[in-house]
C-alpha positions as a Markdown table, in Angstrom:
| # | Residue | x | y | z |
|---|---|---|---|---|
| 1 | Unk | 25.4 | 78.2 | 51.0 |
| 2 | Unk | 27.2 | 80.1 | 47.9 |
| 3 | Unk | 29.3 | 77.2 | 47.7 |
| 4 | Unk | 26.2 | 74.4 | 47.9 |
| 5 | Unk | 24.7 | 76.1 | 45.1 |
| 6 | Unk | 27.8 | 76.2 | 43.0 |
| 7 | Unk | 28.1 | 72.7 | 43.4 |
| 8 | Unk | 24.8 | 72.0 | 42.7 |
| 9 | Unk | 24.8 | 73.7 | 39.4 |
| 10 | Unk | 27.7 | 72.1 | 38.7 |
| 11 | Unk | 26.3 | 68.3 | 39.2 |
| 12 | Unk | 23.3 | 69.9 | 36.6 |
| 13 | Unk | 25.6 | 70.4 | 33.9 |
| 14 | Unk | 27.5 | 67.7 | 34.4 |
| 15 | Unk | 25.5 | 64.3 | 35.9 |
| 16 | Unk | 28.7 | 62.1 | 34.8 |
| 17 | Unk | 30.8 | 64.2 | 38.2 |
| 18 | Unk | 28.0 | 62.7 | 40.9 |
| 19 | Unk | 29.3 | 59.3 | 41.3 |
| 20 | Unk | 33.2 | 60.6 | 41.4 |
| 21 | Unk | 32.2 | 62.8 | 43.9 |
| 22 | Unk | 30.5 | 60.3 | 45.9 |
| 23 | Unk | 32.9 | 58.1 | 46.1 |
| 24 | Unk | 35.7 | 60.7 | 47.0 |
| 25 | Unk | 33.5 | 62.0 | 49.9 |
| 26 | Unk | 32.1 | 58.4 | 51.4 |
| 27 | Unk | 34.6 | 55.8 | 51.0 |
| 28 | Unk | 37.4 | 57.3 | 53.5 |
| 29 | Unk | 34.6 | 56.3 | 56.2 |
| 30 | Unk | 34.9 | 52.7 | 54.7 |
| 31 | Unk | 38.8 | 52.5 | 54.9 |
| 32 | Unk | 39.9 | 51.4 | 58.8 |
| 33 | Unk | 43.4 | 51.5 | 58.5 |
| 34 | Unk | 43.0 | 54.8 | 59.3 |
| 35 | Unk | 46.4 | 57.2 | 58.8 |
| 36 | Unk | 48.3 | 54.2 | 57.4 |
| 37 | Unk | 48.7 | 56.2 | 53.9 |
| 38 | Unk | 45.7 | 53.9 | 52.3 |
| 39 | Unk | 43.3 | 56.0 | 49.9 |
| 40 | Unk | 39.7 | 55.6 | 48.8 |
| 41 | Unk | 40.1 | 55.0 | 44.8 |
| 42 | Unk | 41.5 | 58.0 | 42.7 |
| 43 | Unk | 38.7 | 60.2 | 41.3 |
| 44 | Unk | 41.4 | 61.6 | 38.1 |
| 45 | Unk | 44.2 | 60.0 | 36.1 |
| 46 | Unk | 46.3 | 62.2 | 34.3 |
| 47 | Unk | 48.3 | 60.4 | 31.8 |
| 48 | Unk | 51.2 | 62.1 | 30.1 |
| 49 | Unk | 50.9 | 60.1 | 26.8 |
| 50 | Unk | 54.6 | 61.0 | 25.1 |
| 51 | Unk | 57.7 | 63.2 | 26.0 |
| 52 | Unk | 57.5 | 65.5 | 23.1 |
| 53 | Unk | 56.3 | 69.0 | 22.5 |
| 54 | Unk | 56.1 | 71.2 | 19.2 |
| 55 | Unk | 56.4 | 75.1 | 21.2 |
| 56 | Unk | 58.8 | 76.5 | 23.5 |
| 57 | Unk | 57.3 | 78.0 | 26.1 |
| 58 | Unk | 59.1 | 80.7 | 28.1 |
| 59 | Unk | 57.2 | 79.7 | 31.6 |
| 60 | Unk | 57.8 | 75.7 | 31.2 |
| 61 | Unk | 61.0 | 73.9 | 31.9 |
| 62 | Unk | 60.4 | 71.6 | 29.0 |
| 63 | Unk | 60.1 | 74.5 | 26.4 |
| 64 | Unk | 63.4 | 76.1 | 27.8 |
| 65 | Unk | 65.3 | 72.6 | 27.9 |
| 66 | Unk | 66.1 | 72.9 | 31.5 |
| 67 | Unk | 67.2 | 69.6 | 32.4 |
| 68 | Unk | 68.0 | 70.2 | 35.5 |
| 69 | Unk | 64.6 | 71.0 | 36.8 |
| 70 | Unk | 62.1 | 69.1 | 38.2 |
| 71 | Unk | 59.4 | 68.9 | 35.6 |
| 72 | Unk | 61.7 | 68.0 | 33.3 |
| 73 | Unk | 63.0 | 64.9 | 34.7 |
| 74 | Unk | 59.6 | 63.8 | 35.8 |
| 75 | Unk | 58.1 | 64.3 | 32.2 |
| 76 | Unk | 61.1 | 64.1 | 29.7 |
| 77 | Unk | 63.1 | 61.3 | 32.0 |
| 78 | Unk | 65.9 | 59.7 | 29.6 |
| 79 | Unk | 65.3 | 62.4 | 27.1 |
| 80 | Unk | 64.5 | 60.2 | 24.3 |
| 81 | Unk | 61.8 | 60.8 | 22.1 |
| 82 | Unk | 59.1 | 57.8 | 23.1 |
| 83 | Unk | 54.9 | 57.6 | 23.4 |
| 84 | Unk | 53.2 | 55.0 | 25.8 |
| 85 | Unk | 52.0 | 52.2 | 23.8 |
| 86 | Unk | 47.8 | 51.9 | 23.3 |
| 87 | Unk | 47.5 | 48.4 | 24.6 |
| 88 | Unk | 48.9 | 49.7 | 28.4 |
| 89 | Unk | 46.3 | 52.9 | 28.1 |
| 90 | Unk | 43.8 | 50.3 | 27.8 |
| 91 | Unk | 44.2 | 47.8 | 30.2 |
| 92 | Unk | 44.9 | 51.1 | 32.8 |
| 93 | Unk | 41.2 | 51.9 | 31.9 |
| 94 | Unk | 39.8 | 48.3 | 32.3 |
| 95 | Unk | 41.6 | 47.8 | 35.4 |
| 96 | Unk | 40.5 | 51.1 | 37.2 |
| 97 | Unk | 36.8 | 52.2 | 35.1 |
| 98 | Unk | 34.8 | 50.6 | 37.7 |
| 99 | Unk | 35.6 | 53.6 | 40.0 |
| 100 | Unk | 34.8 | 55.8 | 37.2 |
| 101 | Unk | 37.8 | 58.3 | 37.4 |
| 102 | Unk | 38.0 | 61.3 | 35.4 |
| 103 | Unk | 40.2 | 60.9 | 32.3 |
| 104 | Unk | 42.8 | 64.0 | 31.6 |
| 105 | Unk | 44.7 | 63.8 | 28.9 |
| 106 | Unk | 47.5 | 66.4 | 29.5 |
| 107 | Unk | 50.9 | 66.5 | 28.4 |
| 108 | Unk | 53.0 | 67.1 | 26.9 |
| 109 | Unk | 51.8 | 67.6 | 23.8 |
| 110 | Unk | 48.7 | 65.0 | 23.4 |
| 111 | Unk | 47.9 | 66.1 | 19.9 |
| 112 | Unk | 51.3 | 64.1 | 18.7 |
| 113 | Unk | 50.5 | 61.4 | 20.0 |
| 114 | Unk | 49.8 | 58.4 | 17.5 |
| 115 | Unk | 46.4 | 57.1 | 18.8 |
| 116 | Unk | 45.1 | 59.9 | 20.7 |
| 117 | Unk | 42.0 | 59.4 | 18.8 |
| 118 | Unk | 41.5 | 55.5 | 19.4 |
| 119 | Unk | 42.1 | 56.4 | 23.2 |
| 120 | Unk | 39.2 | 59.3 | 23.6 |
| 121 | Unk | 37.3 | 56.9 | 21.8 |
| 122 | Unk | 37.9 | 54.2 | 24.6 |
| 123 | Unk | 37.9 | 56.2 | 27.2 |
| 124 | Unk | 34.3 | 57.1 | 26.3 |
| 125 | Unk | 33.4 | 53.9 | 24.9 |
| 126 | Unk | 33.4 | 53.0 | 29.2 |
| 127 | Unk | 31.4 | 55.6 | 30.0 |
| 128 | Unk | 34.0 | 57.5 | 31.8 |
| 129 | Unk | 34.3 | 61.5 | 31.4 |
| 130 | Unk | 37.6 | 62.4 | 28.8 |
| 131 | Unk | 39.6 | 65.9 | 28.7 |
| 132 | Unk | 42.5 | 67.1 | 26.9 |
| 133 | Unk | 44.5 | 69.5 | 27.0 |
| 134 | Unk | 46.5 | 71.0 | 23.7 |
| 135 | Unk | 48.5 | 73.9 | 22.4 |
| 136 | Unk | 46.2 | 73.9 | 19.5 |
| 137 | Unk | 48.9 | 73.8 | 16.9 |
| 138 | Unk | 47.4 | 70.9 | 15.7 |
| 139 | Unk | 43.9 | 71.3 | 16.4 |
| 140 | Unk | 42.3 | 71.7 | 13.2 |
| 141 | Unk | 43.6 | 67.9 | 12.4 |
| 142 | Unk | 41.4 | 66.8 | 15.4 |
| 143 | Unk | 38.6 | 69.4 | 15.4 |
| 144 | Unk | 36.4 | 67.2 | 13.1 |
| 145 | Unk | 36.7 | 64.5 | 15.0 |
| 146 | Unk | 36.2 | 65.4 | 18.8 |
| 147 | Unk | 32.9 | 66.8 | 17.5 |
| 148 | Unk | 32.3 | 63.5 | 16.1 |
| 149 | Unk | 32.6 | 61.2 | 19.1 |
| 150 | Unk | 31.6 | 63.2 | 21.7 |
| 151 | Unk | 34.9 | 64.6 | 23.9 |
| 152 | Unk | 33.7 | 65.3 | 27.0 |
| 153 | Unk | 35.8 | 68.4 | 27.3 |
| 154 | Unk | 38.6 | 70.4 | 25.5 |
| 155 | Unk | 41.2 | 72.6 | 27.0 |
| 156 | Unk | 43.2 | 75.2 | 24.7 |
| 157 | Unk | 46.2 | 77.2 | 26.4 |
| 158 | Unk | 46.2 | 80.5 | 25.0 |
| 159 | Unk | 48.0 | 83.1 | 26.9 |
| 160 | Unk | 47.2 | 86.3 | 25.1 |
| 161 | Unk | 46.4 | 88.1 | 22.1 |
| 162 | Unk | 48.2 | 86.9 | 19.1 |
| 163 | Unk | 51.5 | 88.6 | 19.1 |
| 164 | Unk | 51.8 | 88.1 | 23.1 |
| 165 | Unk | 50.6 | 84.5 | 23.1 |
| 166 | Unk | 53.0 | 83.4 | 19.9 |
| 167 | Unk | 56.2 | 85.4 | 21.6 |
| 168 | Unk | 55.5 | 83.2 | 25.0 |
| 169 | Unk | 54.9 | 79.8 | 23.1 |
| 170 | Unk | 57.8 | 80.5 | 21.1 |
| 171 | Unk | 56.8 | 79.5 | 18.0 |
| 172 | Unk | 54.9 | 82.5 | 15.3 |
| 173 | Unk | 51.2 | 82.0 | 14.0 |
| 174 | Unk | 51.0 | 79.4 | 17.1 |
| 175 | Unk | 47.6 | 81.9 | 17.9 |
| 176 | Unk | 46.2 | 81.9 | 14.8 |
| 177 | Unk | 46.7 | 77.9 | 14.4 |
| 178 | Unk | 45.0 | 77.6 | 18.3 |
| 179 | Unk | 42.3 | 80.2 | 17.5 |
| 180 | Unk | 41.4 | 78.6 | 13.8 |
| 181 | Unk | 41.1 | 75.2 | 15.8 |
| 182 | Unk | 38.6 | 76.3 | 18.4 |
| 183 | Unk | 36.5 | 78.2 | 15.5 |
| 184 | Unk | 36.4 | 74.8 | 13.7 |
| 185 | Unk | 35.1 | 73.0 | 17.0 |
| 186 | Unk | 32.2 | 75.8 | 17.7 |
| 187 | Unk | 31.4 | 75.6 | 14.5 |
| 188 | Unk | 31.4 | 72.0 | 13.9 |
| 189 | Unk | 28.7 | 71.5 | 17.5 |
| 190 | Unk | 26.2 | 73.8 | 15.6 |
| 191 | Unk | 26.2 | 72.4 | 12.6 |
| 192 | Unk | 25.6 | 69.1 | 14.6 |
| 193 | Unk | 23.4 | 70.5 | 17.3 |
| 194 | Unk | 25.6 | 69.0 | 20.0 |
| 195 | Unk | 27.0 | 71.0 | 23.1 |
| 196 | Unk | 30.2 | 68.5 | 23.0 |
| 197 | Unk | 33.0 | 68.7 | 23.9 |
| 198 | Unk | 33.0 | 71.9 | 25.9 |
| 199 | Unk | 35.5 | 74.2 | 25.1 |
| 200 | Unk | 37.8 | 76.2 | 27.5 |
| 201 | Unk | 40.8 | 78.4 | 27.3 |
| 202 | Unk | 43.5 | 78.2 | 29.7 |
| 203 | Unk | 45.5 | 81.3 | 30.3 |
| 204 | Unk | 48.9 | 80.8 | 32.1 |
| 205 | Unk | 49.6 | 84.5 | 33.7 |
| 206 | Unk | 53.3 | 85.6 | 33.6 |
| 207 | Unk | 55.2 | 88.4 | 33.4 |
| 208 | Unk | 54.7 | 88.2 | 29.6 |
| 209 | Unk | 51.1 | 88.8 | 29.9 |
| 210 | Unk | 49.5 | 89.6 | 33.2 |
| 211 | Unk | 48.4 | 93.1 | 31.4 |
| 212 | Unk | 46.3 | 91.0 | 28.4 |
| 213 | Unk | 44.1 | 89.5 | 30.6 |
| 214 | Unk | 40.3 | 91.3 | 29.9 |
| 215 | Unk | 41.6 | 91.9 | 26.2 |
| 216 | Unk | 42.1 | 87.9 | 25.9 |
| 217 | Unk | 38.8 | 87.2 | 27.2 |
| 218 | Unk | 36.8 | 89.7 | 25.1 |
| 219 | Unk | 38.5 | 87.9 | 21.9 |
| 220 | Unk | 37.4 | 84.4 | 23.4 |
| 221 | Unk | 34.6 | 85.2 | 24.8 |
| 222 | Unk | 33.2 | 86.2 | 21.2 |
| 223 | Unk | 34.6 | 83.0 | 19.4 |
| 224 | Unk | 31.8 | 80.9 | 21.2 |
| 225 | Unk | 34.5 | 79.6 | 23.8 |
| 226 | Unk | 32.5 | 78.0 | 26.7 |
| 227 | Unk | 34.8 | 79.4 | 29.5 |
| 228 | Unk | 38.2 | 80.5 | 30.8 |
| 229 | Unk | 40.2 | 79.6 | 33.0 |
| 230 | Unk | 43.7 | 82.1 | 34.5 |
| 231 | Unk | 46.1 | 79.9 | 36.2 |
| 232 | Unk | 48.4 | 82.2 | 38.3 |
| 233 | Unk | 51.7 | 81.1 | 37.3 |
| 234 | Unk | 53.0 | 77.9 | 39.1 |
| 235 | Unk | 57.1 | 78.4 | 40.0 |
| 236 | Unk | 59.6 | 76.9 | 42.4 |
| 237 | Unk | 62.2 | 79.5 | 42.8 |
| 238 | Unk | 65.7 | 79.4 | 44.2 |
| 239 | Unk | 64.7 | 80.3 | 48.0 |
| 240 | Unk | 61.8 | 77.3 | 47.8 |
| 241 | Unk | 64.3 | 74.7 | 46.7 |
| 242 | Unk | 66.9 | 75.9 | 49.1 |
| 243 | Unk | 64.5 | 75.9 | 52.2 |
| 244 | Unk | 62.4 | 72.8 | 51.2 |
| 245 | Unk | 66.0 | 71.2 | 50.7 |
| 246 | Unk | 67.3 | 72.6 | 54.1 |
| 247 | Unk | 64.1 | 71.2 | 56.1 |
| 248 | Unk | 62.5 | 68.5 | 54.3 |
| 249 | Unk | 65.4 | 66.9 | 51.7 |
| 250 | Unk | 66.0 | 64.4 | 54.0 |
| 251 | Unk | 62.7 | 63.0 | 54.6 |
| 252 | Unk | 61.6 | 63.1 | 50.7 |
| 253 | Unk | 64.7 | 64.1 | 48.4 |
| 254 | Unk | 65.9 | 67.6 | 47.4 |
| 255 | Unk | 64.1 | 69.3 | 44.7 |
| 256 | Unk | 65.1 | 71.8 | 41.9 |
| 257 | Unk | 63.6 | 75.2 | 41.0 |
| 258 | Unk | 60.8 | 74.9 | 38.2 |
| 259 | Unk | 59.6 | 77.6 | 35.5 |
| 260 | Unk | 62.2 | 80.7 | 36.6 |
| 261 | Unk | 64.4 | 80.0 | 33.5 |
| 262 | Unk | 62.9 | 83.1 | 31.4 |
| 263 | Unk | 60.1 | 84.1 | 33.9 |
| 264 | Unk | 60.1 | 85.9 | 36.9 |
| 265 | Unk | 57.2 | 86.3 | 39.3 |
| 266 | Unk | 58.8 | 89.4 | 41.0 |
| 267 | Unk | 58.7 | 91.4 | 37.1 |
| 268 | Unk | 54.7 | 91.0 | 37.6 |
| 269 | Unk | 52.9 | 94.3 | 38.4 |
| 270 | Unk | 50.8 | 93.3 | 41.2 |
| 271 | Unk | 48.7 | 96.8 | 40.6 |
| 272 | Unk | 47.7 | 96.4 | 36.8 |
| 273 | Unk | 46.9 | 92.3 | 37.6 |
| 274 | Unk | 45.0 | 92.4 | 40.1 |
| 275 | Unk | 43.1 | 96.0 | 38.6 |
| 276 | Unk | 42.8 | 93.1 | 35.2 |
| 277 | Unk | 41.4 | 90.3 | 37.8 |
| 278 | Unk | 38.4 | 92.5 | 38.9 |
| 279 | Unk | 37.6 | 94.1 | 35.9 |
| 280 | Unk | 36.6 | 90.6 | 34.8 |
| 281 | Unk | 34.7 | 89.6 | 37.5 |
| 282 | Unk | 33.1 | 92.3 | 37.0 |
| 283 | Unk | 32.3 | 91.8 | 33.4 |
| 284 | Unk | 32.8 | 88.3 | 32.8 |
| 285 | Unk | 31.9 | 87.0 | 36.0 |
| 286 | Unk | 30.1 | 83.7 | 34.1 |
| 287 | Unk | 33.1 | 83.3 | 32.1 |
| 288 | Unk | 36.2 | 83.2 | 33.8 |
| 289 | Unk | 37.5 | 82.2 | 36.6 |
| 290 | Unk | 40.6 | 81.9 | 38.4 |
| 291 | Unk | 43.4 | 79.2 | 39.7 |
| 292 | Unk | 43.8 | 80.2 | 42.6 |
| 293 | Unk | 41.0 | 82.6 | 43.2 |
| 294 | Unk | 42.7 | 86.1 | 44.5 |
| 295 | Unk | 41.0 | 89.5 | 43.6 |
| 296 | Unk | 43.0 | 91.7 | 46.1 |
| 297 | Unk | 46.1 | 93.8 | 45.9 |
| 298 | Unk | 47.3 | 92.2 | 48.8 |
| 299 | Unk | 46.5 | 88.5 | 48.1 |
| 300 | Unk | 47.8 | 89.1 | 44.8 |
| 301 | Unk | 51.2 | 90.7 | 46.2 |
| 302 | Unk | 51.6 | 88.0 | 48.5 |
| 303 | Unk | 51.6 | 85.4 | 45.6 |
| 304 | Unk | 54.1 | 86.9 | 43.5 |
| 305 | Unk | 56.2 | 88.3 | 46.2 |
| 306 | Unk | 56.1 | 86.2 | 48.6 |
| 307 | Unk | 55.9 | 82.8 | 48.1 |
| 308 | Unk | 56.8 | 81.7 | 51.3 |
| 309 | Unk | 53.4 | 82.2 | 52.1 |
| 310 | Unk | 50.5 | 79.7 | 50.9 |
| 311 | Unk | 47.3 | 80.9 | 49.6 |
| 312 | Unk | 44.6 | 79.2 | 50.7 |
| 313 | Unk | 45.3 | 75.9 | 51.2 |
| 314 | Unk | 48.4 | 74.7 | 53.1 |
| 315 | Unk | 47.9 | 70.6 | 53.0 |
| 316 | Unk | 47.9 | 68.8 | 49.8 |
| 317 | Unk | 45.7 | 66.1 | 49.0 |
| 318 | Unk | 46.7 | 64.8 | 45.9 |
| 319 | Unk | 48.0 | 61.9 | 46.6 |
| 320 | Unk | 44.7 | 61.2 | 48.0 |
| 321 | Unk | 42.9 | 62.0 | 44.7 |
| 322 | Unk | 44.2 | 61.2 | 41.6 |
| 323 | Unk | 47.6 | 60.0 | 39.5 |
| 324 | Unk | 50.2 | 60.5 | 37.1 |
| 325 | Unk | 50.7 | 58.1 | 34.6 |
| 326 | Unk | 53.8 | 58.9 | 32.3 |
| 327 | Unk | 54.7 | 57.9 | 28.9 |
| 328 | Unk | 57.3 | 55.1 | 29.9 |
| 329 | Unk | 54.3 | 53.5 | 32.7 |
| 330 | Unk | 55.4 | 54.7 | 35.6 |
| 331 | Unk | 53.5 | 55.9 | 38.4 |
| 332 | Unk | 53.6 | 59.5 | 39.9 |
| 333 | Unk | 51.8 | 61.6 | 42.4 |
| 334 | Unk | 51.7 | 64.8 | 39.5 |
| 335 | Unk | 53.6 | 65.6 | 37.2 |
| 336 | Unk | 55.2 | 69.2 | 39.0 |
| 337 | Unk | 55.9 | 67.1 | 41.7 |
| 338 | Unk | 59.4 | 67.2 | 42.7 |
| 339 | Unk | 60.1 | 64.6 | 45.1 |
| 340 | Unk | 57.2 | 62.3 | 45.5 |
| 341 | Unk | 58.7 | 59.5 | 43.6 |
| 342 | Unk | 57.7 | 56.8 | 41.0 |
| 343 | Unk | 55.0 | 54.8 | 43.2 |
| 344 | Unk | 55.5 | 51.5 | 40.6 |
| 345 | Unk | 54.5 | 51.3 | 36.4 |
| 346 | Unk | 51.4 | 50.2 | 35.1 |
| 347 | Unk | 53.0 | 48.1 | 32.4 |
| 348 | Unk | 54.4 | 45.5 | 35.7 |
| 349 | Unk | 51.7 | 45.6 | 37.6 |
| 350 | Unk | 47.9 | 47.2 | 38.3 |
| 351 | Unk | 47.3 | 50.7 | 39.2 |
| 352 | Unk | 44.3 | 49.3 | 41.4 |
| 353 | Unk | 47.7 | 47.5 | 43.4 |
| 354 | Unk | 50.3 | 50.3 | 42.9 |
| 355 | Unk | 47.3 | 52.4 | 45.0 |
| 356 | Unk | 47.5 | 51.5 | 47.8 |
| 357 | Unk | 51.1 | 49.3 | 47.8 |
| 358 | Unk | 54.0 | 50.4 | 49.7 |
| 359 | Unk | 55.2 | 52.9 | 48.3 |
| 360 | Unk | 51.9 | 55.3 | 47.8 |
| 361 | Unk | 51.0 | 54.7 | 51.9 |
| 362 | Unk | 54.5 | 55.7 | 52.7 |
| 363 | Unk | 54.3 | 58.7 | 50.5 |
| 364 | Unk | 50.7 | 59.6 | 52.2 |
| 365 | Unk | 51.6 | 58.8 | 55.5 |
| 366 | Unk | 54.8 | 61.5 | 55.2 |
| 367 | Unk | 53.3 | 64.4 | 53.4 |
| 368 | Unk | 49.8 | 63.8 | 55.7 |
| 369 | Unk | 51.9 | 64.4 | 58.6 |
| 370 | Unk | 53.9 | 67.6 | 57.0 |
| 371 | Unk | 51.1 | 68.8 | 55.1 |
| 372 | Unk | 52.8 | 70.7 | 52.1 |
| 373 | Unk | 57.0 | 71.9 | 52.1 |
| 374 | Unk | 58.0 | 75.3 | 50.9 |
| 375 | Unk | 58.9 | 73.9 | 47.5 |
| 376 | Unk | 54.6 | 73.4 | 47.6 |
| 377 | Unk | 53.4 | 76.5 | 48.1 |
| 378 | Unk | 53.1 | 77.7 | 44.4 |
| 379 | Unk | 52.0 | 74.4 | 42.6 |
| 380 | Unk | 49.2 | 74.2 | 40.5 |
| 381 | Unk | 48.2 | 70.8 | 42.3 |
| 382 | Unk | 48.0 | 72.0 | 45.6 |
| 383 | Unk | 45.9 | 75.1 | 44.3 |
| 384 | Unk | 43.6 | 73.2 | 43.0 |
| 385 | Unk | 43.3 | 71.0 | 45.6 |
């Protein structure tokens, strides 16, 4: 029942999620090739509109120039600096806006991308919902004009107070050039009397900050910030790759370790986090929430300490959901994805044929019948899932 009402309040706030939904829940029962990998149509697109980032971020493999691992190869590729062109964003959107997917523009660093701007307003322009996700280094550039037409939503990492959060992204005043951003936006909506675009904070906990997290909150939760949101931190660590390698690398390719370079789950202290966790829930239970959602010493133990263990959820469904576009076209599951493989590039062919073509059912069909591999049990895609 809690859950019904959740989602209820949820479609309230946000009418433009019913029709996703709807389709994500009603046309499996249309599809009769039934465990042949096909899909209903993908509710999100996640398109990773350049290779390039302006921080260096001690929990991501890009920031640490780890070449090696996974995330890098899937997001960086050649290595070369490069941005996917306009004109392919926007035949993706005619092609697929029918369906209307969720729009999430997430990596790597959006804000340097040329025509970020012209693409929110396209995006929108089809009637189709639009997030991004930023750093917020450059945010006061754009803060003027996401008021202006209307971003449907706006997602900030910040993962501390201002000395923490500027030590993890690697680069000093990178706090006080997020924060000055966000104060423009909240600003900029009263002045126009609008409630777009809503404004989150997303807080990447780490051995750098798991103590910060109620102090964080208290500063964001006074700025006018609509809501935040603590992603436990998502890792592939030397004993995942080894054992996903050992059972599953022939079936779908070996994998690498991802975001252990300068972190390390095991330096958490499972006793202050998880005493930080509950004192929000207490006090900012309409505030934040958490990715995934533990509260107890033991669930919280388990995560950092043992992640052989899932949490939760032990099957993922992404590929069933929603894709990865990246900056040179091609076609992914998600972008922490290890060894799903490019399923074809939008700038060849359709992403309404790449769907359901060859390579995606072959994909489904395997990973339906495994239902996750050690290497899965910390990602942020199957946690959400």
């Amino acid at each position: 029942m809690r859950k019904f009402v959740k989602k209820l309040k949820t479609a309230v706030r946000n009418p433009e999620l019913i029709l996703p939904y709807l389709i994500r829940r009603l046309l499996p029962f249309f599809y009769s090739p039934i465990g042949k990998g096909y899909a209903p149509p993908p509710t999100a697109l996640r398109l990773t509109v350049n290779n390039t980032c302006n921080m260096k971020c001690k929990m991501c493999d890009i920031g640490q120039k780890q070449q090696d691992y996974s995330f890098y190869k899937n997001i960086i590729g050649s290595g070369r600096p490069s941005e996917i062109s306009i004109d392919a964003l926007k035949r993706l959107i005619d092609d697929i806006k029918r369906y209307k997917p969720s729009i999430y523009i997430n990596s790597t660093e959006p804000l340097l991308y040329k025509d970020l701007t012209m693409l929110i307003e396209y995006v929108l322009a089809q009637n189709l919902r639009c997030s991004v996700t930023t750093n917020g280094f450059l945010l006061e550039k754009f803060a003027h004009k996401f008021v202006e037409v209307g971003l449907s939503e706006l997602w900030v990492s910040v993962d501390g107070p201002p000395e923490v959060h500027s030590c993890i992204r690697g680069v000093p005043g990178a706090f006080e050039k997020a924060y000055k951003g966000i104060a423009m936006i909240v600003e900029g909506k009263r002045q126009s009397g609008v409630n777009l675009p809503v404004v989150g904070v997303a807080y990447c906990i780490s051995n750098y900050n798991h103590e910060y997290l109620v102090e964080t909150a208290e500063i964001f939760k006074q700025s006018g910030v609509d809501r935040m949101v603590y992603s436990h931190l998502n890792f592939v660590d030397e004993d995942m790759t080894a054992r996903h390698n050992e059972e599953y690398g022939q079936l779908f390719g070996k994998v690498a370790p991802s975001s252990i370079a300068v972190t390390n789950a095991k330096e958490v202290d499972t006793d202050i986090l998880t005493e930080q966790i509950n004192q929000l829930k207490r006090e900012y239970a309409d505030f934040a929430s958490f990715l995934p959602d533990i509260a107890t010493r033991e669930e919280v133990e388990t995560y950092y300490r043992d992640p052989s263990k899932f949490i939760g959820n032990s099957r993922c469904k992404v590929a069933w959901k929603s894709a990865q576009i990246l900056n040179n076209g091609d076609v992914i599951v998600a972008s922490r994805c290890g060894f799903s493989g490019v399923m074809g590039n939008i700038n060849k062919e359709l992403l309404t044929k790449i769907w359901n073509d060859k390579p995606y059912r072959e994909f489904r069909k395997k990973i339906g019948q495994v239902g996750a591999t050690p290497a899965c049990s910390r990602c942020c895609s199957l946690l959400g899932g």
